[in-house]
C-alpha positions as a LaTeX table, in Angstrom:
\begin{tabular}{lrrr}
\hline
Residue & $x$ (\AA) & $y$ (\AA) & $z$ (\AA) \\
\hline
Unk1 & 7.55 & 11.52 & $-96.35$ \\
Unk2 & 4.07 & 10.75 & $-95.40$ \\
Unk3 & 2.65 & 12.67 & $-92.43$ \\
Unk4 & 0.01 & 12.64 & $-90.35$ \\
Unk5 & $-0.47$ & 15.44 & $-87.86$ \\
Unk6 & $-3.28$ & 15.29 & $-85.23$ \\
Unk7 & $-4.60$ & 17.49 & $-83.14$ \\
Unk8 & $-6.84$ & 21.15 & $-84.21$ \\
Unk9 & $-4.51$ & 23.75 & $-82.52$ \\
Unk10 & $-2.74$ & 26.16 & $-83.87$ \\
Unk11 & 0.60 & 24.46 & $-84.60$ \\
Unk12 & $-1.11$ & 21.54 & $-86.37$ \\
Unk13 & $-2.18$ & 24.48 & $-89.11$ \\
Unk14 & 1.10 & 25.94 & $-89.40$ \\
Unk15 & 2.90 & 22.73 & $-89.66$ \\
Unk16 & $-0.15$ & 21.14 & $-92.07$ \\
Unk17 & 0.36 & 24.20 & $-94.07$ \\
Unk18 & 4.50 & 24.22 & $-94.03$ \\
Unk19 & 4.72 & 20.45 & $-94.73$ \\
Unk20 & 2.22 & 21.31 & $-97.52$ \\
Unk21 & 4.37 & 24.06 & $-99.05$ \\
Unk22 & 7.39 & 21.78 & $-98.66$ \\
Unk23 & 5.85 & 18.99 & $-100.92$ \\
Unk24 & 5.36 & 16.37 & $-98.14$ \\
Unk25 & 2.53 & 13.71 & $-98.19$ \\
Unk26 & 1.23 & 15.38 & $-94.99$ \\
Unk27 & $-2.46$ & 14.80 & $-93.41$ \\
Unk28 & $-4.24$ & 16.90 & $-90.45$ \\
Unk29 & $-6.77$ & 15.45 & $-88.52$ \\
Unk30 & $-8.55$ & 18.14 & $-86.90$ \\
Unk31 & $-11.64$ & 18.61 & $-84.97$ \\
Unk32 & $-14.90$ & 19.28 & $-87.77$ \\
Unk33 & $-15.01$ & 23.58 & $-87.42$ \\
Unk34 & $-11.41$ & 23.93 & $-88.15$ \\
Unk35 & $-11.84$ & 21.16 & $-90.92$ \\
Unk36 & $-14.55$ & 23.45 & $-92.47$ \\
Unk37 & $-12.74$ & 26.77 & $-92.06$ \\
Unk38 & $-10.01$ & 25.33 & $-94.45$ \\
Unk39 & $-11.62$ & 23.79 & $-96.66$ \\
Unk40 & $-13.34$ & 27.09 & $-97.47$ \\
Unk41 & $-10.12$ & 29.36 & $-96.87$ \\
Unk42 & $-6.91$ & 27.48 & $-97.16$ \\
Unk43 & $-4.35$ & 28.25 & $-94.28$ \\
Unk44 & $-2.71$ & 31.42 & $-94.12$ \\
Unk45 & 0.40 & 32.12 & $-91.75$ \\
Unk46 & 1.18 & 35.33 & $-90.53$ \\
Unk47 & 4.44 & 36.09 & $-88.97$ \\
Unk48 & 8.58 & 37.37 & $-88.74$ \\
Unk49 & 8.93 & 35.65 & $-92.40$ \\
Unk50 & 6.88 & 36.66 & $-95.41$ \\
Unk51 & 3.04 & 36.03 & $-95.13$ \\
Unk52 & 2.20 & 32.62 & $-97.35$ \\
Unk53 & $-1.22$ & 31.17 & $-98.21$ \\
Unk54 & $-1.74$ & 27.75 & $-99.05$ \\
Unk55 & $-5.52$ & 26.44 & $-100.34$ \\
Unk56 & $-4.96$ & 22.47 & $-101.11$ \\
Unk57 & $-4.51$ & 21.75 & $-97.61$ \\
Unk58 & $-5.40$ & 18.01 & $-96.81$ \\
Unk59 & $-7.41$ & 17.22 & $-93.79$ \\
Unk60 & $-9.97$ & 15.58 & $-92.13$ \\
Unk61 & $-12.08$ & 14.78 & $-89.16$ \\
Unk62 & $-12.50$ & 11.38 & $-89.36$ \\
Unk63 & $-10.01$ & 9.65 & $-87.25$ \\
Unk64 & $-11.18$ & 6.13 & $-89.16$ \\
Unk65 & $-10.47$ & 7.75 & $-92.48$ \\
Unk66 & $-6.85$ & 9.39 & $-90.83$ \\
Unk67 & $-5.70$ & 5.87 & $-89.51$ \\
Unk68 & $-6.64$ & 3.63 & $-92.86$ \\
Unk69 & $-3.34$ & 4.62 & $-94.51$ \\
Unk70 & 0.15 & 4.21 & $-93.57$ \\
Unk71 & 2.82 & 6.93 & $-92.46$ \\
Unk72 & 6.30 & 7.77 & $-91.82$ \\
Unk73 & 5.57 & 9.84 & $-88.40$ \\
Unk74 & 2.90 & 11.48 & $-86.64$ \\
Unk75 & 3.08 & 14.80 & $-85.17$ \\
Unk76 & 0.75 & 15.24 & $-82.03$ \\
Unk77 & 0.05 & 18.96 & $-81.49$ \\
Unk78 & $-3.37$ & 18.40 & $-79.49$ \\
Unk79 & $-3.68$ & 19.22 & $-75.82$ \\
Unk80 & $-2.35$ & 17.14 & $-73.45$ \\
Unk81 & $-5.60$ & 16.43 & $-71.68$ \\
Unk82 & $-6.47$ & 15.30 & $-75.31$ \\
Unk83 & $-3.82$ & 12.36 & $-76.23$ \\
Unk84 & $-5.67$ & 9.36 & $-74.23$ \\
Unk85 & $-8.04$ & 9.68 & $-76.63$ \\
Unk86 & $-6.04$ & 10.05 & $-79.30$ \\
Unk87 & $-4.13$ & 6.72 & $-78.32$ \\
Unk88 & $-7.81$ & 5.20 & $-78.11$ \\
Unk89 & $-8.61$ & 6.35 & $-81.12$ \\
Unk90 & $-5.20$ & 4.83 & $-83.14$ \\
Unk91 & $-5.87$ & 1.51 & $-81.43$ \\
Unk92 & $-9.32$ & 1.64 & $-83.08$ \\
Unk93 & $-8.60$ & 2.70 & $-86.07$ \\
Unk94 & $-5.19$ & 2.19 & $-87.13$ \\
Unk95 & $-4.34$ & $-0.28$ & $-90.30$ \\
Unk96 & $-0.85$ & $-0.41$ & $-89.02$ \\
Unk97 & 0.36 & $-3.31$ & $-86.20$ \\
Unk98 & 2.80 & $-0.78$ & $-84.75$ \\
Unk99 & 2.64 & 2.71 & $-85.25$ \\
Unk100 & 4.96 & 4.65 & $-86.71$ \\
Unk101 & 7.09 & 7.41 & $-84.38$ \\
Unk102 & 5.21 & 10.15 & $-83.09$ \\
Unk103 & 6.30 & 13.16 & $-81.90$ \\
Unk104 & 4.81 & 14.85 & $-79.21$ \\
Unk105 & 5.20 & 18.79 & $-79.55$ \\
Unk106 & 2.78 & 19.10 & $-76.44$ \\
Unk107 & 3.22 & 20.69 & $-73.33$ \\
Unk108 & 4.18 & 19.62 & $-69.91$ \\
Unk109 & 4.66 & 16.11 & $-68.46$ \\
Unk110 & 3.00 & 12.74 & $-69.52$ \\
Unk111 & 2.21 & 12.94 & $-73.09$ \\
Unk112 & 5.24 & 10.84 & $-73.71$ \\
Unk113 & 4.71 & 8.46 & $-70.98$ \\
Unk114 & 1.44 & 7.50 & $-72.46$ \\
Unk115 & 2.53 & 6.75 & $-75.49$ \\
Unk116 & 5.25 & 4.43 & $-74.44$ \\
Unk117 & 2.84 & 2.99 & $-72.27$ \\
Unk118 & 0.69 & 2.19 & $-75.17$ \\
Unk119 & 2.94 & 1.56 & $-77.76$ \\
Unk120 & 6.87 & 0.86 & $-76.49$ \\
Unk121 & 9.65 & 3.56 & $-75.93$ \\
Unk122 & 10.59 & 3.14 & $-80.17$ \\
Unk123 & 7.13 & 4.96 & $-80.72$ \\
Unk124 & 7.49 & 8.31 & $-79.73$ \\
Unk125 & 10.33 & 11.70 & $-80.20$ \\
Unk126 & 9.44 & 13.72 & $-77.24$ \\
Unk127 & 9.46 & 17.20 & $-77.96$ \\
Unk128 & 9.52 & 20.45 & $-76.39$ \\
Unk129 & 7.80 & 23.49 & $-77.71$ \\
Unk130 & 8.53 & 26.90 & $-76.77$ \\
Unk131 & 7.54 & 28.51 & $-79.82$ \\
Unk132 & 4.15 & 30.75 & $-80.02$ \\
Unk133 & 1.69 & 30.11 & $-82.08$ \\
Unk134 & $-2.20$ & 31.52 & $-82.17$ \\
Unk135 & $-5.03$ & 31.85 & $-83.87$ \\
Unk136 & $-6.56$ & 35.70 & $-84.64$ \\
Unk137 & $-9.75$ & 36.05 & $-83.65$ \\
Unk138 & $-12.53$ & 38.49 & $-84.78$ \\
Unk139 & $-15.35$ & 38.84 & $-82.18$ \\
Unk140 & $-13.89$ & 36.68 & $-79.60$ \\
Unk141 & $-13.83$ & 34.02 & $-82.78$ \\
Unk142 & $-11.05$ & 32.12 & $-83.67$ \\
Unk143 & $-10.13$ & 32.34 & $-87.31$ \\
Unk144 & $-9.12$ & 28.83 & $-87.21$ \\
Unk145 & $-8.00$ & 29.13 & $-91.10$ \\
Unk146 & $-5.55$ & 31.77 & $-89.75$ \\
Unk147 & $-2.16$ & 30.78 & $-87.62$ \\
Unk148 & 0.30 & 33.61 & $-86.07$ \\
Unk149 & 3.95 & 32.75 & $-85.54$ \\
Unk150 & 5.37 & 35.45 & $-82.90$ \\
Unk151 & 9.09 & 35.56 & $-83.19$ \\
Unk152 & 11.28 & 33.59 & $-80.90$ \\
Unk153 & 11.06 & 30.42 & $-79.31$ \\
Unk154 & 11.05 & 27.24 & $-81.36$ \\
Unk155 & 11.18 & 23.20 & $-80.83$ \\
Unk156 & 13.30 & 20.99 & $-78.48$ \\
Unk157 & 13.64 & 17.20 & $-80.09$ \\
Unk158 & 14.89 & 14.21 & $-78.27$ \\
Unk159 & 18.05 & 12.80 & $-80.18$ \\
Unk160 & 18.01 & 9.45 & $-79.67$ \\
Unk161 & 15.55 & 8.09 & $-82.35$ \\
Unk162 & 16.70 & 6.89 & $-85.58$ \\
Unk163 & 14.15 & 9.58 & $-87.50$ \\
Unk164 & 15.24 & 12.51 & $-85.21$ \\
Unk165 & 17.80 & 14.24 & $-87.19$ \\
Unk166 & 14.68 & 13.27 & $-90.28$ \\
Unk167 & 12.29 & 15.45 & $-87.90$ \\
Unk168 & 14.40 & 17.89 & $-86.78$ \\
Unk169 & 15.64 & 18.85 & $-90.39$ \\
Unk170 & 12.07 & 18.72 & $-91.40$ \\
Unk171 & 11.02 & 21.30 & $-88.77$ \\
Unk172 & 13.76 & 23.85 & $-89.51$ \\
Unk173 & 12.64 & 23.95 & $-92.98$ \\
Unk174 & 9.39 & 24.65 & $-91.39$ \\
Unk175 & 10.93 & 28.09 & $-90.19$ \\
Unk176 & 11.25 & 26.60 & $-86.90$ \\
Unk177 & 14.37 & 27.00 & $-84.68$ \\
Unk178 & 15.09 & 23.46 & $-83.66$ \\
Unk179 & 17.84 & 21.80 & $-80.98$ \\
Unk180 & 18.41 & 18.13 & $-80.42$ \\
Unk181 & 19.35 & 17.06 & $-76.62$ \\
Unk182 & 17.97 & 14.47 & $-74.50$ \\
Unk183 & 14.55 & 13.94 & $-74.43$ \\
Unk184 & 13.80 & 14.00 & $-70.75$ \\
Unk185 & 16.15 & 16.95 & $-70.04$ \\
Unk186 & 14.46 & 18.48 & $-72.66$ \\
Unk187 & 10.74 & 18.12 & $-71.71$ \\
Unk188 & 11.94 & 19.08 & $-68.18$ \\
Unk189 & 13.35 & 22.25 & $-68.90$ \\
Unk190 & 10.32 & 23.55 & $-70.88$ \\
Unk191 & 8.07 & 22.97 & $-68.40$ \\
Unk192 & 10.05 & 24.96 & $-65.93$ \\
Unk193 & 9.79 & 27.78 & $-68.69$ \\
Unk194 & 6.41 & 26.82 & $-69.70$ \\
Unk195 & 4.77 & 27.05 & $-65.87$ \\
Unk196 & 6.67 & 30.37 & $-65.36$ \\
Unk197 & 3.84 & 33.04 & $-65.03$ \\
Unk198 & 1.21 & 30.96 & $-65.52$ \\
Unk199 & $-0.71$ & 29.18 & $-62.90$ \\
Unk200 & $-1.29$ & 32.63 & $-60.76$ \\
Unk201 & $-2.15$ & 34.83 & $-63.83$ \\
Unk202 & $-4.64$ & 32.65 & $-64.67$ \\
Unk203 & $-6.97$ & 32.13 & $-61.32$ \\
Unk204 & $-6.48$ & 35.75 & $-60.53$ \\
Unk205 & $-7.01$ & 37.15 & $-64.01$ \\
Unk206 & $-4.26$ & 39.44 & $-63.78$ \\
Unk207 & $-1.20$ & 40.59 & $-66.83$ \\
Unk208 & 2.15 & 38.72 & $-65.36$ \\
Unk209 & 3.39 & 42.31 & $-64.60$ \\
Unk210 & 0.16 & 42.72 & $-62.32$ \\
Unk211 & 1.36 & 39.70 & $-60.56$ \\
Unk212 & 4.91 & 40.22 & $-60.87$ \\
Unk213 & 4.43 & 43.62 & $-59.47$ \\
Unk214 & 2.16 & 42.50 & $-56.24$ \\
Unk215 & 4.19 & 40.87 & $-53.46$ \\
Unk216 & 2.03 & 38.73 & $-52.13$ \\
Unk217 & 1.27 & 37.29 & $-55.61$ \\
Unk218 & 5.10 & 37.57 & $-57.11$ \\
Unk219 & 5.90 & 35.25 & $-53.33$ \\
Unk220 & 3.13 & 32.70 & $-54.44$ \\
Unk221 & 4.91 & 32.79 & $-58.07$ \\
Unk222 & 8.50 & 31.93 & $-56.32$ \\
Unk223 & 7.59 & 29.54 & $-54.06$ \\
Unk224 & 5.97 & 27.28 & $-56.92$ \\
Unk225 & 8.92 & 27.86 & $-58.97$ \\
Unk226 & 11.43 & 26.90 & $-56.24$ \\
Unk227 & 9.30 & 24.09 & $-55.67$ \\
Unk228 & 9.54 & 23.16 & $-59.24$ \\
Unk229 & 13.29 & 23.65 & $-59.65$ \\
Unk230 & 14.13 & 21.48 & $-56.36$ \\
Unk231 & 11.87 & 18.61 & $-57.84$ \\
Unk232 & 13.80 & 19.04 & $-61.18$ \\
Unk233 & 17.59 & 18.76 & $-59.45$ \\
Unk234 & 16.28 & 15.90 & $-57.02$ \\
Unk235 & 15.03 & 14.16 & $-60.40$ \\
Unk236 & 18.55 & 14.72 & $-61.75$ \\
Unk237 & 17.72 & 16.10 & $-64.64$ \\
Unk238 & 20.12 & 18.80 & $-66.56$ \\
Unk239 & 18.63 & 21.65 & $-67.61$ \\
Unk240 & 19.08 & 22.80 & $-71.08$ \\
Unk241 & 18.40 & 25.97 & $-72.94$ \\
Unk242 & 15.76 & 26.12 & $-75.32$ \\
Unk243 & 15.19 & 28.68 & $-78.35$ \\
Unk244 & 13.61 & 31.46 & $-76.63$ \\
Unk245 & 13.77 & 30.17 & $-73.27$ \\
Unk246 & 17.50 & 30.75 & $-71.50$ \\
Unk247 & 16.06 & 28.05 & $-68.92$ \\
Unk248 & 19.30 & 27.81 & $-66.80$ \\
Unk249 & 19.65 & 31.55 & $-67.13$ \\
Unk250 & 15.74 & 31.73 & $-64.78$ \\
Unk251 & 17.20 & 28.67 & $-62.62$ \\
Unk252 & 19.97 & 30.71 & $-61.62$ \\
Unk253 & 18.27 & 33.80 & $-60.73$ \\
Unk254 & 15.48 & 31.57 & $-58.77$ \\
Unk255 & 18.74 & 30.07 & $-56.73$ \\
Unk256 & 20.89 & 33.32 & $-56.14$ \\
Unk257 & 19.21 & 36.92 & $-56.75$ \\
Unk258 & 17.96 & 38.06 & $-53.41$ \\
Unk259 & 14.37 & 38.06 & $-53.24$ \\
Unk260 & 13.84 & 41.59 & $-52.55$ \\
Unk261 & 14.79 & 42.16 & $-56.11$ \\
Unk262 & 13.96 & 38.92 & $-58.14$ \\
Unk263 & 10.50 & 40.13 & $-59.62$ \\
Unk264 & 12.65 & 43.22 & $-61.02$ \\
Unk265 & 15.19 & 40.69 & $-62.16$ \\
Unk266 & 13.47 & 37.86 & $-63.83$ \\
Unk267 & 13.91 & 36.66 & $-67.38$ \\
Unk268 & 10.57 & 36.59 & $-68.10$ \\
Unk269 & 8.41 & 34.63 & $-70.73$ \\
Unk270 & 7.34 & 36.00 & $-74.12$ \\
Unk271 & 4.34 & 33.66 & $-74.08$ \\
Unk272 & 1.10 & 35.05 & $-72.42$ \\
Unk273 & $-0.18$ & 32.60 & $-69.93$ \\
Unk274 & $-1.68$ & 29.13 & $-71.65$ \\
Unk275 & $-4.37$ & 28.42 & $-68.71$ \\
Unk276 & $-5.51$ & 31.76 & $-68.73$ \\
Unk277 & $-6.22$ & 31.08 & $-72.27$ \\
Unk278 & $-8.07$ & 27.93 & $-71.65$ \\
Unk279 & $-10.13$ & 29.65 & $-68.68$ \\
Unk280 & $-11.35$ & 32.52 & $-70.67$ \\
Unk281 & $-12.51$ & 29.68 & $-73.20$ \\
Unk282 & $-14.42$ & 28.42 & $-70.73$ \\
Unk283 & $-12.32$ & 24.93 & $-71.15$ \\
Unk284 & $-13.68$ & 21.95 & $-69.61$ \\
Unk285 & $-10.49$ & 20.72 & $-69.31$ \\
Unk286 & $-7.09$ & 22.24 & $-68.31$ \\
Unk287 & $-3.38$ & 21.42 & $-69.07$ \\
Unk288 & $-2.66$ & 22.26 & $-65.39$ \\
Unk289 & $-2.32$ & 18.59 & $-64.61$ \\
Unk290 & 0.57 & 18.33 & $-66.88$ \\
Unk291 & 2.56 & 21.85 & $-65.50$ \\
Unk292 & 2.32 & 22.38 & $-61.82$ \\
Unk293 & 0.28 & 18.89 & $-61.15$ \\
Unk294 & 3.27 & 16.82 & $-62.59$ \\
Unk295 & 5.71 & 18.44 & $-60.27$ \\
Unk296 & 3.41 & 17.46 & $-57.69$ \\
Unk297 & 3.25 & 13.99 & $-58.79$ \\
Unk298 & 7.00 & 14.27 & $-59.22$ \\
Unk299 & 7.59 & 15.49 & $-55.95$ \\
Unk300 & 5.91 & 12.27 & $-54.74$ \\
Unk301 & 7.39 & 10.05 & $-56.54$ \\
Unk302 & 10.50 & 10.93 & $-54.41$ \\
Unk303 & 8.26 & 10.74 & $-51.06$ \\
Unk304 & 8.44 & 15.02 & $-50.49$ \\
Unk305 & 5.90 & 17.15 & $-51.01$ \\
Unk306 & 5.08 & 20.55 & $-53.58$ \\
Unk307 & 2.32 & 21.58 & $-51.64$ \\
Unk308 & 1.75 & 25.30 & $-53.88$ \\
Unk309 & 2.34 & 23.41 & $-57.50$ \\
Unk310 & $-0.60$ & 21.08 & $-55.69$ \\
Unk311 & $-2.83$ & 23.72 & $-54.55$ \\
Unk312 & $-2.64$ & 25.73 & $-57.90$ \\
Unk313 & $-3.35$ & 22.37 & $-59.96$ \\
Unk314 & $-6.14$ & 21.59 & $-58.18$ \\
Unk315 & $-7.70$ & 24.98 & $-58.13$ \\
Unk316 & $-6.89$ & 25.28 & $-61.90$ \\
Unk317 & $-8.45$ & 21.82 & $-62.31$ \\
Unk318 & $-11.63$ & 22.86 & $-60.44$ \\
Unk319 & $-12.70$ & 25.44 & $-61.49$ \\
Unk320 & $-11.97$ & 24.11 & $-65.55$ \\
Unk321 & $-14.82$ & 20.72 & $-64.21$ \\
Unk322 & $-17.15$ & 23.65 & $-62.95$ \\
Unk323 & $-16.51$ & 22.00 & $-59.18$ \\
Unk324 & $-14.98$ & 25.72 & $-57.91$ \\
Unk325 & $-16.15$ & 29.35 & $-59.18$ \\
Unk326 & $-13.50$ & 31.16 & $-60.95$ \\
Unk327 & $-14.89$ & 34.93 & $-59.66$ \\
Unk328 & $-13.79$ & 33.45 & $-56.13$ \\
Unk329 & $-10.29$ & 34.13 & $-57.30$ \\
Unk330 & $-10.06$ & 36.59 & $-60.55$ \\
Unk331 & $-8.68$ & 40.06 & $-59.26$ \\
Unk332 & $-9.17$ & 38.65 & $-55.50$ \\
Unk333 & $-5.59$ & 37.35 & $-54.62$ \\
Unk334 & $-6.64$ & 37.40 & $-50.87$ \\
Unk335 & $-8.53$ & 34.02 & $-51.48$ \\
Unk336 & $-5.36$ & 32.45 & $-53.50$ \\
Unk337 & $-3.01$ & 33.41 & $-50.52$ \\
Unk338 & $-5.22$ & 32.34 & $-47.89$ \\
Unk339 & $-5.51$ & 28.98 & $-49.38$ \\
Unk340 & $-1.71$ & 28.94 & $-50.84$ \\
Unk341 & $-0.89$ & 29.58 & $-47.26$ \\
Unk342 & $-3.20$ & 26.65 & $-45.51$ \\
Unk343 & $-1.39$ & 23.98 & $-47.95$ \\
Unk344 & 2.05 & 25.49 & $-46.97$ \\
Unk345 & 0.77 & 24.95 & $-42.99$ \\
Unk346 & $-0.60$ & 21.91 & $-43.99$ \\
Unk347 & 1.31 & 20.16 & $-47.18$ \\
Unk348 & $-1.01$ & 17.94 & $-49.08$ \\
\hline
\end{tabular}
């Protein structure tokens, strides 16, 4: 098959280097340090199976020279504050009149969306990723020619496409643990996992036992994931368990394990928190909008409110566009609750 995988994160190098190992026509379009890196180094992937190098990796970072060929399917692996652009960039540049499916391993809600909106529902296989993948660093660097697989987790794929049994077999020989379900109870689900100890790590700067351990922080952490789960049932969606992520196992322990013990109790995640990531980085930009903002935009979609998925999205979002100060909230959860509190009083 003929692949093109976009986006300069750390899946696109293990799957550019996977798809490479497994003989596939495969492309990356990354962003110009990570095209350098590899062209110097190769990609090497570290992980549970046996360490493998591969050196004749093709990529580029020149969307115009990506889009003047023709392909099967294209993976999106880029952030999801990243794939307007992207869309921009394959109306701009793309030889082909329709595009062919992509499939959008990226997190949260609205990646797909877009993409229909741009294209038509037969373009895209939404996805669901819940496996972990980084880059080592040396120096606070990112060894961008470098991609760590931690064990567990793995992909979600919507099942309704003609190529998704194509895709799905294609990412198991990847190493990746792969299930097939329906596409919007799948993207669901893993962003109830994939919000789980995030949001309130990340403004206070705290480990997810810190906050799991504090109970003013833990109640800030349960009453955005209660929040989250009503949305979810209102939105009749079914929750479905993903590699790694025993999603209905957490739903039922949010809806019937007394509070008093829930922090004790929780299935937690294996993944540290993403937007703590991205604010250490110093970001510009935050996924935020697609975790706790789209149940917020969820919730009013059915006329309610999520007034603490709203108040943590907009602080995350904030403080990423410089318009808040982050050391108004790391190791200060007074500030958090007071403001958690006002929305509660006060839902936006």
């Amino acid at each position: 098959m003929r692949l093109l995988i976009y986006g300069a994160t750390p899946l696109g190098a293990y799957l550019a280097a996977h798809f490479g190992f497994l003989d596939q026509q495969v492309l990356w379009l990354a962003d110009t340090p990570t095209v350098e890196a590899v062209r110097r180094a190769g990609i090497t992937i570290y992980g549970p199976h046996p360490r493998r190098h591969l050196t004749n990796v093709a990529v580029t970072d020149s969307a115009q020279e990506a889009f003047s060929a023709e392909y099967d399917a294209i993976f999106f692996v880029m952030p999801s504050h990243d794939t307007a652009a992207a869309l921009q960039e394959m109306r701009r540049y793309a030889i082909f009149k329709a595009p062919p499916p992509i499939i959008s391993l990226q997190r949260g809600i609205g990646n797909a969306e877009r993409i229909v909106s741009m294209f038509g529902a037969e373009s895209v296989i939404r996805g669901a990723l819940t496996a972990v993948l980084t880059h080592p660093s040396i120096a606070n660097q990112p060894l961008r020619e470098s991609v760590v697989l931690m064990a567990g987790g793995g992909v979600g794929l919507a099942d309704n496409h003609r190529l998704s049994r194509d895709m799905a077999a294609l990412l198991s020989a990847a190493n990746l643990t792969v299930v097939l379900g329906n596409g919007r109870d799948l993207a669901w689900s893993a962003l109830l996992w994939q919000m789980q100890a995030n949001a309130v790590p990340a403004l206070v700067d705290l480990s997810i036992e810190d906050v799991y351990h504090s109970p003013a922080l833990f109640r800030i952490e349960y009453l955005s994931m209660v929040e989250a789960l009503r949305i979810i049932e209102l939105s009749r969606v079914r929750l479905i368990d993903l590699p790694g992520a025993p999603v209905n196992r957490l739903a039922a322990q949010l809806g019937a394990v007394p509070f008093a013990i829930l922090a004790d109790a929780l299935v937690r995640p294996f993944t540290p928190p993403s937007l703590l990531d991205e604010l250490q980085r110093g970001s510009p930009r935050s996924e935020v909008a697609y975790l706790n903002g789209a149940i917020a935009i969820a919730a009013n979609d059915l006329n309610l409110t999520a007034p603490v998925n709203h108040v943590l999205a907009l602080l995350i979002q904030d403080i990423a566009e410089r318009r808040a100060v982050w050391s108004q909230f790391r190791h200060n959860p007074a500030m958090l609750e007071v403001l958690v509190d006002v929305a509660i009083s006060r839902p936006m």
